[in-house]
Structures are given as structure tokens and as C-alpha cells.
C-alpha positions as CSV (number, residue, x, y, z in Angstrom):
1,X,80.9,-41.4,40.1
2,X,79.8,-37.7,40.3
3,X,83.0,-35.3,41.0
4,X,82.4,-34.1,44.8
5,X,84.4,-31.1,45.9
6,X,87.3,-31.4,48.3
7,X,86.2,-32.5,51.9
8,X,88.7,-29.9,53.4
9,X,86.4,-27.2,51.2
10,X,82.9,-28.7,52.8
11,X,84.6,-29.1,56.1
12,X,85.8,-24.9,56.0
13,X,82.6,-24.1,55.0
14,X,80.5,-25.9,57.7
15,X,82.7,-24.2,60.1
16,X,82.5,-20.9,58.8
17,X,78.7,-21.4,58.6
18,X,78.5,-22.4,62.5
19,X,80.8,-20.0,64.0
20,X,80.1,-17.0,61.6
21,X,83.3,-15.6,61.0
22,X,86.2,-17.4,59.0
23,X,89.1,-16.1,62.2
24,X,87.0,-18.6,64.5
25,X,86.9,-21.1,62.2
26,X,90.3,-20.7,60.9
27,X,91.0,-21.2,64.8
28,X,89.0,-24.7,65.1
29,X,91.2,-25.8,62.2
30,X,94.7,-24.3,62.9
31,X,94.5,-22.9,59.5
32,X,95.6,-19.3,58.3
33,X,92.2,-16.7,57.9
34,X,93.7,-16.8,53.9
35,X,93.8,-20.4,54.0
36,X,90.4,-20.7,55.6
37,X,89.0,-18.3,52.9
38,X,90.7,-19.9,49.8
39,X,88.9,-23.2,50.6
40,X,85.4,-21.3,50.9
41,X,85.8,-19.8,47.9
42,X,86.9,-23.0,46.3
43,X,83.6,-24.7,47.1
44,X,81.9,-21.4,45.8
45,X,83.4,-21.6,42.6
46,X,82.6,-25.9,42.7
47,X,79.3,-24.4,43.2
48,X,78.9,-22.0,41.0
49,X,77.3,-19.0,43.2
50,X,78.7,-17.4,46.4
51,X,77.0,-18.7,49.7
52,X,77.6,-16.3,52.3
53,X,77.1,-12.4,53.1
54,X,80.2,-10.8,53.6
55,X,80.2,-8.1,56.4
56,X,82.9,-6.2,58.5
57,X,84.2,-9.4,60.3
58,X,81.4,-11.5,59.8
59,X,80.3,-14.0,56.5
60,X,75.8,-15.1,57.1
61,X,74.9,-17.7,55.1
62,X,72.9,-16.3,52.1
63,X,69.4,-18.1,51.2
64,X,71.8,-20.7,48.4
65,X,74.2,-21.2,52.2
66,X,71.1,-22.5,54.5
67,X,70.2,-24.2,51.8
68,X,73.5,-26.3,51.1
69,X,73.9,-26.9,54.8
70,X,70.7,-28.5,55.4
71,X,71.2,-30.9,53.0
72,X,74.9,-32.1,53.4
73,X,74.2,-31.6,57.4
74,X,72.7,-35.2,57.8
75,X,75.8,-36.9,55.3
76,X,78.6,-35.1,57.6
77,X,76.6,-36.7,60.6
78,X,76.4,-40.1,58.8
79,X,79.9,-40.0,57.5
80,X,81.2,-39.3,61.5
81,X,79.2,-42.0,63.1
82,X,80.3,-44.5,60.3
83,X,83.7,-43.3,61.3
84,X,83.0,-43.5,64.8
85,X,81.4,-47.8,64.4
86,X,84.7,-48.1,62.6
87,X,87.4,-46.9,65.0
88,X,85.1,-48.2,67.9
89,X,84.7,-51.8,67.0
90,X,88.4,-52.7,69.4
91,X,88.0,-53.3,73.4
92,X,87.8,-50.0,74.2
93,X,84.6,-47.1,73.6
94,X,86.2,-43.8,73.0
95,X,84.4,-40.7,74.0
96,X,84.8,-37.0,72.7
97,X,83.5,-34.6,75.4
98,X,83.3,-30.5,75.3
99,X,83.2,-29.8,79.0
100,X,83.4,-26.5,80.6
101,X,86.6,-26.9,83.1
102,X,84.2,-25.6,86.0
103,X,81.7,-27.9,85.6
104,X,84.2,-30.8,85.2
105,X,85.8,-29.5,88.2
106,X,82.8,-28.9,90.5
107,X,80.2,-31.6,89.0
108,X,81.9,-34.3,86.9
109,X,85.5,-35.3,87.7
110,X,84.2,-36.6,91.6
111,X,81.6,-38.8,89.8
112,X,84.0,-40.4,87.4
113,X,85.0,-42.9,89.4
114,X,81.3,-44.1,89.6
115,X,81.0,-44.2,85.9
116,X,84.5,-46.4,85.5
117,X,83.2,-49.0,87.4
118,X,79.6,-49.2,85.5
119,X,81.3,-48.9,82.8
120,X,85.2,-49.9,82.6
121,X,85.0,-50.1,78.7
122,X,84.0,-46.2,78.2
123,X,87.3,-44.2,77.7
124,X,86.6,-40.1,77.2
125,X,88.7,-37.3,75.9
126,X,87.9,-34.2,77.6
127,X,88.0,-31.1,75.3
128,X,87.5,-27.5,77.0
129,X,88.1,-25.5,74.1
130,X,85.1,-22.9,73.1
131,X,83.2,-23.2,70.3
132,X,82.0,-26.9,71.6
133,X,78.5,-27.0,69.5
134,X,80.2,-25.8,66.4
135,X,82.5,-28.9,66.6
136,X,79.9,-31.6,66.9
137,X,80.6,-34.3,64.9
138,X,84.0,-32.3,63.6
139,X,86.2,-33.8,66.9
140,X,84.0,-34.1,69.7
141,X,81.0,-36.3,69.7
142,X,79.1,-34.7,72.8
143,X,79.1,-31.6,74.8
144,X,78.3,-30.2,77.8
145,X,77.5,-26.5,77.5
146,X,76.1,-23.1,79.2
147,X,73.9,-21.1,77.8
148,X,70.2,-20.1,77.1
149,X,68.9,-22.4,75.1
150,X,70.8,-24.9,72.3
151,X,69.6,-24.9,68.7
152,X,67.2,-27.0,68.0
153,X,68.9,-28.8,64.9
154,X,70.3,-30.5,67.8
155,X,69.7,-33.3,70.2
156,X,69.6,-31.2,73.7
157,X,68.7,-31.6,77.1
158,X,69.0,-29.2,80.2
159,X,70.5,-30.8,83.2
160,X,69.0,-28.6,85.6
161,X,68.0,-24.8,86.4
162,X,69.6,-22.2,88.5
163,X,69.9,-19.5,90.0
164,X,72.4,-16.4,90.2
165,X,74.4,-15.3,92.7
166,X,76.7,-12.6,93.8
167,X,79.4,-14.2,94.6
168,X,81.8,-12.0,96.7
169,X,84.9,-12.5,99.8
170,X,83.2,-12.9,103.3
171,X,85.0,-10.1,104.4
172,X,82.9,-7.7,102.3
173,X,80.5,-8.1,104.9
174,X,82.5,-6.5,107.5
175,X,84.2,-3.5,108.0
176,X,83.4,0.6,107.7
177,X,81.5,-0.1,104.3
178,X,80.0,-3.6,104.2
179,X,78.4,-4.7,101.2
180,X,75.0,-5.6,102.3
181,X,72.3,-4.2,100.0
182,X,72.3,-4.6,96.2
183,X,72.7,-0.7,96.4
184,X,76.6,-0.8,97.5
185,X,77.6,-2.7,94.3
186,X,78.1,0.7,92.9
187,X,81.3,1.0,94.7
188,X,82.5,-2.6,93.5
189,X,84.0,-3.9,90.1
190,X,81.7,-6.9,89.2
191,X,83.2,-10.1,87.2
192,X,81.1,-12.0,84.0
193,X,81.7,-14.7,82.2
194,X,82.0,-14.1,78.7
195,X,79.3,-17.3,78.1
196,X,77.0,-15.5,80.5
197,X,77.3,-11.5,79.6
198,X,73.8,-10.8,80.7
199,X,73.3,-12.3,84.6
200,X,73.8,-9.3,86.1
201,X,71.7,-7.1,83.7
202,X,69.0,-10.0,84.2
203,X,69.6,-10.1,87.9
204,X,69.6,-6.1,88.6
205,X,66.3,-6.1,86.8
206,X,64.9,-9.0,88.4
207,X,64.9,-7.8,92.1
208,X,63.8,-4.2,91.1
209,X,66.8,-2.3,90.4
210,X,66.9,-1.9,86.4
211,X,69.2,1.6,87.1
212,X,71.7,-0.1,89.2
213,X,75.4,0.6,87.9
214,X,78.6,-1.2,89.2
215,X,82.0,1.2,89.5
216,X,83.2,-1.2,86.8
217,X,82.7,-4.8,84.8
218,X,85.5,-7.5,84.2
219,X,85.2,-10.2,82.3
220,X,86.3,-13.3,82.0
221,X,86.3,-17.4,80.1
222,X,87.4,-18.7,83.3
223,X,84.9,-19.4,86.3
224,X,87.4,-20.9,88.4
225,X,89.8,-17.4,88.0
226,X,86.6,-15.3,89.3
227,X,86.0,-17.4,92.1
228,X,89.7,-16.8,92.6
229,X,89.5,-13.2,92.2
230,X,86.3,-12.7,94.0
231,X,88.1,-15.1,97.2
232,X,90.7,-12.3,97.1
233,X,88.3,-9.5,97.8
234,X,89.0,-8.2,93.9
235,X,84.9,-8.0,92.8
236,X,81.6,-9.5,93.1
237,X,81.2,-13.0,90.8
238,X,78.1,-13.2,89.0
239,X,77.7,-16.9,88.7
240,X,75.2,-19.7,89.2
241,X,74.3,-20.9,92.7
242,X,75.9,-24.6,92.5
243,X,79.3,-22.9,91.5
244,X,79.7,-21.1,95.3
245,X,78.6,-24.8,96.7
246,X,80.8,-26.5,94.4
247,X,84.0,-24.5,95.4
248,X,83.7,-25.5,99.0
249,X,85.7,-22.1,99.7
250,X,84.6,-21.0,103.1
251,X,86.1,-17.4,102.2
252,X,83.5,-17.0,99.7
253,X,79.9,-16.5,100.4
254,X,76.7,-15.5,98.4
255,X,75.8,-11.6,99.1
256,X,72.4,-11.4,98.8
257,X,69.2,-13.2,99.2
258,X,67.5,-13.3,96.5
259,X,66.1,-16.0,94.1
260,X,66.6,-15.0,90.7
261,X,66.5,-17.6,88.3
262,X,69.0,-18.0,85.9
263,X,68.6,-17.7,81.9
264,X,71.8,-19.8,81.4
265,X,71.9,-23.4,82.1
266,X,73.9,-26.0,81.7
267,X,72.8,-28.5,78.5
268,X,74.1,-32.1,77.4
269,X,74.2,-31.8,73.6
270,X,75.0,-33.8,70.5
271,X,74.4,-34.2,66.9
272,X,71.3,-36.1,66.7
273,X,72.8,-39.2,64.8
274,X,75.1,-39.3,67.7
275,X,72.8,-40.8,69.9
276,X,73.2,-44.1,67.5
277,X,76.8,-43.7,69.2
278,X,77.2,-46.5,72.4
279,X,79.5,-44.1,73.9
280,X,77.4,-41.3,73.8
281,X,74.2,-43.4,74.7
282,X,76.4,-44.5,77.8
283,X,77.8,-40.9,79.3
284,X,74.3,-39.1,78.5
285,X,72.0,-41.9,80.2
286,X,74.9,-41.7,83.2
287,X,74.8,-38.2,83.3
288,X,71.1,-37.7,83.4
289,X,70.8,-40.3,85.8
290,X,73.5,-39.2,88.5
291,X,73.8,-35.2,88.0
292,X,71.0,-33.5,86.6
293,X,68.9,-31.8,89.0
């Protein structure tokens, strides 16, 4: 049998390759950024030619990189669903799920129930960590995720569209200087989501106001602390529409009236072999058939 290189050097150099830079990937595999990079190079030297571009805080495949990844892609897949049939064959169908916690919260969790009874078998782990595409078939086997698009190496579907809104404390609309017109945000601190960085620049342009300029921007990787913050009277949220009806926080309200549609959505997405997964076949015909919009 042909010598292969070590599966911890193929497995740091997929991840690297996803996520671009070896401290993300170091992160996914609770390794040292040294660590990480010794294994790289290990499979470079197995190889016999370097396979990424090496910038300030950043390694891009090289031409010999994309190369090597589209071919071992599809055995990586292969080798996690056989592993998948394997520990699967008991009582019990075990689920991997990447889910942000506001759409679990708002969208999911009440609906669970539902999906217990149709299906008592299906067990899932729910994962909120970031990075969620990079992981497929590395730990999680589907994921729900926001953002424009998916790549199209993957199996993906969009569960609905939206639109933005400017999320903001009901009391903003009272008092000696009410926020009522687009125009008074440039008194206010405006929060984005780090998975959404350009809704308001979208939004601003949208209803004809490409100059407009907020006192200041926060962000944030929590949707449920800017609802929070925004409640409090702290800034205006920049969200999606079905995250101010899914709070049910009658001290929140949305600002403005306009419909802007969103460039973020949220997707269902998996490896493509993974849909050979019962599990995943299970949750995603669920999912399509009691939330998506």
C-alpha cells in the first residue's frame, strides 16, 4: 500500500485552506498556531512543493493548493459519511447541527418538539461555534448559517428572504428629540453583527441616503446582546425583520418604514455527500417543510 501522509497533516491543511489563516484553524482544532503550522509544512514537504501563499496573517492556496483540495475533497466527504453509517447503525440517529443561537432561539427550539414526535429516533448536537461551513464534515454534519450566498461546492438552500430593520427602544419615539426620520441616526450609535457588516451600508443606500453617517458603530457576534442593548435605549439594531417578531419584546419596535430587502439570509447547508446521511435527509426535509418562508 502506497504511504499516505498523516491524517492530522491533511486534516490542518483542509482547515487552513477553508478558513484562510492557520490562528482560525489552529482555533477549530485546539492546537497551538506552531502546532497548526508544523503539520502544514509536514504535508508540504510529503508533497514535495509548498501549497499556499503566505501573507501578513493570511496563507491562499496557491494553483498546486486548489488543486490538492479538489481532489481529496470528495475522500474526506466519503471517509465522514462512512464514519457516520458506522456509528449510526445503534437505535438512535445522531445529528451534528451549526446553528446560530438566535435563530435556535427565535425559529427552531419552539418547533423541536414537533420534530421529536415525527421523529423520536433523531438525536442532534447543537454547535454555535463560528466557522460552521469550514467544519462540514470535520464535526458537524449540517449547518444553518447567515450570509449572502454559500459556496457552491456545497449542497445549499435559502430558507427564506428578508428584510432589515432598525431595530431600536420604543421610547426613542418620544421625548424632546424622537428618532423618527432616518436623518436622526446621526445622533445614535448603531449595532452590527459581525456576520452581517454591510446592512446598514446596504440599507442607508437603499432608501436614498448613501451620505448618511451614525455618531458611532458597535459591533457585535451576539444578536440576542443587541436586541438587549437596543431594549435598553443603548443604539439602533440593524437586524432582519423576523428577529424583532421573534423577540416578542414589546419595548422594542422597528423605526422606520421601509422595505429594504436584505443581502443576508439564513441557508441550510451541508457537504453534498451528506445528504446520503438519514439524519441530515430527516432535519433538512423537516426544516424546509415547517420553517422556511
Amino acid at each position: 500500500m502506497r504511504r499516505l501522509p498523516p491524517l492530522t497533516a491533511v486534516e490542518a491543511f483542509v482547515q487552513v485552506a477553508r478558513l484562510g489563516s492557520v490562528k482560525a484553524a489552529a482555533e477549530e482544532l485546539a492546537l497551538s498556531s506552531p502546532a497548526l503550522s508544523r503539520r502544514v509544512q509536514a504535508l508540504e514537504r510529503f508533497i514535495g512543493r509548498p501549497l499556499f501563499e503566505r501573507r501578513h496573517q493570511a496563507m491562499i492556496l496557491n494553483s498546486e493548493g486548489e488543486l490538492l483540495l479538489g481532489r481529496i475533497a470528495p475522500a474526506l466527504d466519503a471517509l465522514a459519511v462512512a464514519i457516520d453509517a458506522t456509528t449510526g447503525e445503534g437505535e438512535h440517529l445522531r445529528l451534528r447541527l451549526k446553528v446560530p443561537p438566535l435563530f435556535a432561539s427565535q425559529r427552531l427550539m419552539g418547533h423541536m418538539p414537533d420534530l421529536r414526535i415525527a421523529h423520536p429516533e433523531l438525536h442532534i448536537d447543537i454547535d454555535t461555534a463560528p466557522h460552521g461551513l469550514a467544519r462540514l464534515g470535520e464535526g458537524i454534519d449540517a449547518a444553518i448559517v447567515l450570509a449572502r450566498d454559500v459556496d457552491t461546492s456545497l449542497y445549499s438552500r435559502r430558507l427564506a428572504r428578508s428584510t432589515v430593520a432598525a431595530i431600536g427602544a420604543r421610547s426613542l419615539l418620544e421625548g424632546r428629540f424622537p428618532v423618527t426620520k432616518p436623518e436622526h441616526l446621526q445622533r445614535m450609535t448603531i449595532f452590527l453583527h459581525r456576520d452581517m457588516p454591510e446592512t446598514f451600508v446596504n440599507w442607508k443606500t437603499a432608501i436614498g441616503l448613501p451620505d448618511l453617517e451614525p455618531a458611532a458603530v458597535d459591533h457585535f457576534d451576539s444578536g440576542h446582546l443587541m436586541l438587549d442593548a437596543a431594549a435598553q435605549g443603548l443604539g439602533v439594531a440593524f437586524l432582519l425583520d423576523e428577529h424583532i417578531t421573534g423577540s416578542q419584546d414589546a419595548r422594542l419596535v422597528n423605526l422606520f418604514d421601509y422595505d429594504v430587502d436584505s443581502s443576508y439570509s439564513y441557508w441550510f447547508a451541508c457537504r453534498r455527500t451528506a445528504l446520503s446521511n438519514r439524519a441530515v435527509r430527516i432535519f433538512h426535509d423537516w426544516l424546509f417543510s415547517t420553517l422556511a418562508m
